[in-house]
Structures are given as structure tokens and as C-alpha cells.
N, C-alpha and C positions, 0 to 999 in steps of 0.2 A: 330891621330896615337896612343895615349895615351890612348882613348878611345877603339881602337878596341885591346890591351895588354889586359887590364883590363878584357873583353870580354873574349880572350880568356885565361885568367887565372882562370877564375871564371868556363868556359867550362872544361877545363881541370881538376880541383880540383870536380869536379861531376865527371868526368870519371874516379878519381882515386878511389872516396866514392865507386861508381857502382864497380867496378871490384874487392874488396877486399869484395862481398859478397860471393865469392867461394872461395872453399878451394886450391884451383888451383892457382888462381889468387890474391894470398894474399897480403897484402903490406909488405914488408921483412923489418926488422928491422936490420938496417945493423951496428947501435952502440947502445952499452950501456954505462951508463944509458940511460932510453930512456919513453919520454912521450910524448903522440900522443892523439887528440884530435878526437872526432867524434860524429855522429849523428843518432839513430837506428830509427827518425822518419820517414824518406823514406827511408832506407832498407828495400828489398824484404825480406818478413818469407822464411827461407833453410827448407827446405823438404828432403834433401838429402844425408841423414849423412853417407847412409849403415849404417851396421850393428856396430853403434854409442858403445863405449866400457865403456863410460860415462853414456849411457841410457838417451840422453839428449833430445832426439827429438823423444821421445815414444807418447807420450801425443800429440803434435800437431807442426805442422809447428812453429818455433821461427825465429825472427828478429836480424840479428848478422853481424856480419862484422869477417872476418877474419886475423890473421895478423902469421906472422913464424919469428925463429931468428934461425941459427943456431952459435954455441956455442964456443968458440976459447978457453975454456979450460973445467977443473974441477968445480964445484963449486957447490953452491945453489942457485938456481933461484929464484925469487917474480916478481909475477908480480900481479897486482890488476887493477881492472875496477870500476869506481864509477861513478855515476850517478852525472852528476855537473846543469845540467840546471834547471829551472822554477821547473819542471815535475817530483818529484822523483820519480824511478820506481824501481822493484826487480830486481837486476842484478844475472848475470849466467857470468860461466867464467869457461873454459875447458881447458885441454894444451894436449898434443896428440905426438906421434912418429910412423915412418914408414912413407911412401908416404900416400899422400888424397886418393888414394885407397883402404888402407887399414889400418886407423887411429885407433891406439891404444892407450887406454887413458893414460895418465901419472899423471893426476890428475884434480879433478872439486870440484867446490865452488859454494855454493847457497849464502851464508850469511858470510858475515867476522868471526861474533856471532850473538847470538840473536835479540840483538837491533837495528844492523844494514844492514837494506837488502837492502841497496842504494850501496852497494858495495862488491866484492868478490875478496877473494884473494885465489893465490894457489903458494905452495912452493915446489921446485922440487929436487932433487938431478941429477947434468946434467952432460953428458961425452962430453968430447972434440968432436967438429965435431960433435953431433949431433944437426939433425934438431926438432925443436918443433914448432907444428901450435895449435893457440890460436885461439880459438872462442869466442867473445865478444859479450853477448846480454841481453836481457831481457829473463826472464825466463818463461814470457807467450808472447803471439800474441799479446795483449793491451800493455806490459812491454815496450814502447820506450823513446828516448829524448836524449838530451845529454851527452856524458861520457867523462873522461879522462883513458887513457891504460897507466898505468905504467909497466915496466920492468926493473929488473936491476938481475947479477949477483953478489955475492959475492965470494970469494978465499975459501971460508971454505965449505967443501963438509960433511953435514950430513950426517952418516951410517944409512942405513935400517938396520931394523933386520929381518933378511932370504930374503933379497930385495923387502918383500913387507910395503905396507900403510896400514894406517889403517881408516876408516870410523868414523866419531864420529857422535855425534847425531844431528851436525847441517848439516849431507851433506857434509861436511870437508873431503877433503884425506890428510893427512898430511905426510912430512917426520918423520919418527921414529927417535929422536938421541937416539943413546948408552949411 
């Protein structure tokens, strides 16, 4: 009996890895803080971004898993993806609003900084009630292994200046403070 639990636990945690590779079927992050473990070495590469607002998947099909929070107040988002296994590989890391139909970037991260491209992080300015979908991946088709998905919100809400970001020279969207 013990043995056929185990079985299907182990069945069940592959079917949850599988389903949170579309943006449909993500895994919802239902508390913060929140950190969630995962694997982009058998994720299928998404092909499927549409018309991508991040320009993420110009280049070539990527390896990602997807995951969504929506938001129960004000604040300033972080959330980062790092590369924890054996394997270090270049992480990517997008945050998006509107439905999967129609995904508008909110913010994307190639490299924390310079030196480290085992991890990416993006910081967001969020409104109550809204939803944000996170794509977690390798930033090429070879880019897999294991990562850990950090998320947490803070109470203190950075101002944009004129509501938008700004680009810096590593790939960075940053919130602008006043």
C-alpha cells in the first residue's frame, strides 16, 4: 500500500512539472513569501509566446515552466530564479499582465549583473488584484537544470516616473524610484 502512495506521488508531481509548461496552465502561487523548486531539464522548449512584449522567444524555442500570483495589495514585487543544481546554466526570467492571450511584459531580466548569469531577478510595481505570469527558463535551448523561484511582495510601492522602466545595459527593466 505504501508502495503504490509513493508511486502515485511521484506520478502526480511529473504531472504538475508537465502542466505548468503553458501559460494557461501555470502553477498559482497562492502565498507569499514563496519559494518553489524546479527542473528545466525535461521541460518541453515554448514556441508559443505570440506576439512576446519581452521579445523573449525571437531567437528560438526556450525551456521554461510557467508559474502566476495575483496580488492582494500595493506594493513591490521580487521575484528571482537561480540556477541551484550541478549544471549552471543562463537564466531568463519575464513577469507579464493581461490574460495568456494576450501577455504584456511588466518586466524581464537576462542577468542579476554582470557576473552573475546563474540568476535573474525582476522588480515590479503591483496593483491590488492584479494577475502576473512568470516565465522561468534558460535563455537558450541547451540553458537547463535545476532552479529555485523566489517571490515575495513588499508594502512599499516604488513610483515610475511617467509609469514607465527603463532598460539598462544588462537586459534589466527596473522600477524607477522618485
Amino acid at each position: 500500500m505504501l508502495r503504490v502512495l509513493w508511486v502515485a506521488m511521484i506520478a502526480l508531481g511529473a504531472q504538475v512539472q508537465a502542466q505548468n509548461t503553458e501559460c494557461a496552465t501555470a502553477t498559482a502561487v497562492l502565498s507569499l513569501p514563496a519559494t518553489l523548486d524546479g527542473d528545466l531539464t525535461t521541460a518541453p522548449s515554448i514556441t508559443h509566446f505570440g506576439a512576446d512584449s519581452c521579445a523573449l522567444a525571437s531567437a528560438a524555442p526556450l525551456p521554461g515552466n510557467w508559474f502566476t500570483f495575483t496580488t492582494e495589495s500595493d506594493g513591490c514585487l521580487t521575484a528571482t530564479i537561480e540556477a541551484t543544481g550541478e549544471i549552471v546554466f543562463d537564466t531568463i526570467l519575464t513577469a507579464y499582465v493581461d490574460g495568456c492571450d494576450a501577455l504584456s511584459c511588466a518586466a524581464m531580466n537576462d542577468d542579476i549583473d554582470a557576473f552573475t548569469v546563474d540568476a535573474s531577478q525582476v522588480n515590479i510595481n503591483v496593483e491590488d488584484q492584479t494577475t502576473y505570469h512568470f516565465f522561468v527558463g534558460g535563455l537558450s535551448p541547451e540553458a537547463v537544470g535545476a532552479y529555485t523561484f523566489n517571490i515575495s511582495v513588499s508594502g512599499n510601492k516604488h513610483l515610475m516616473r511617467e509609469g514607465f522602466c527603463f532598460v539598462s545595459l544588462l537586459k534589466t527593466i527596473h522600477c524607477i524610484p522618485f
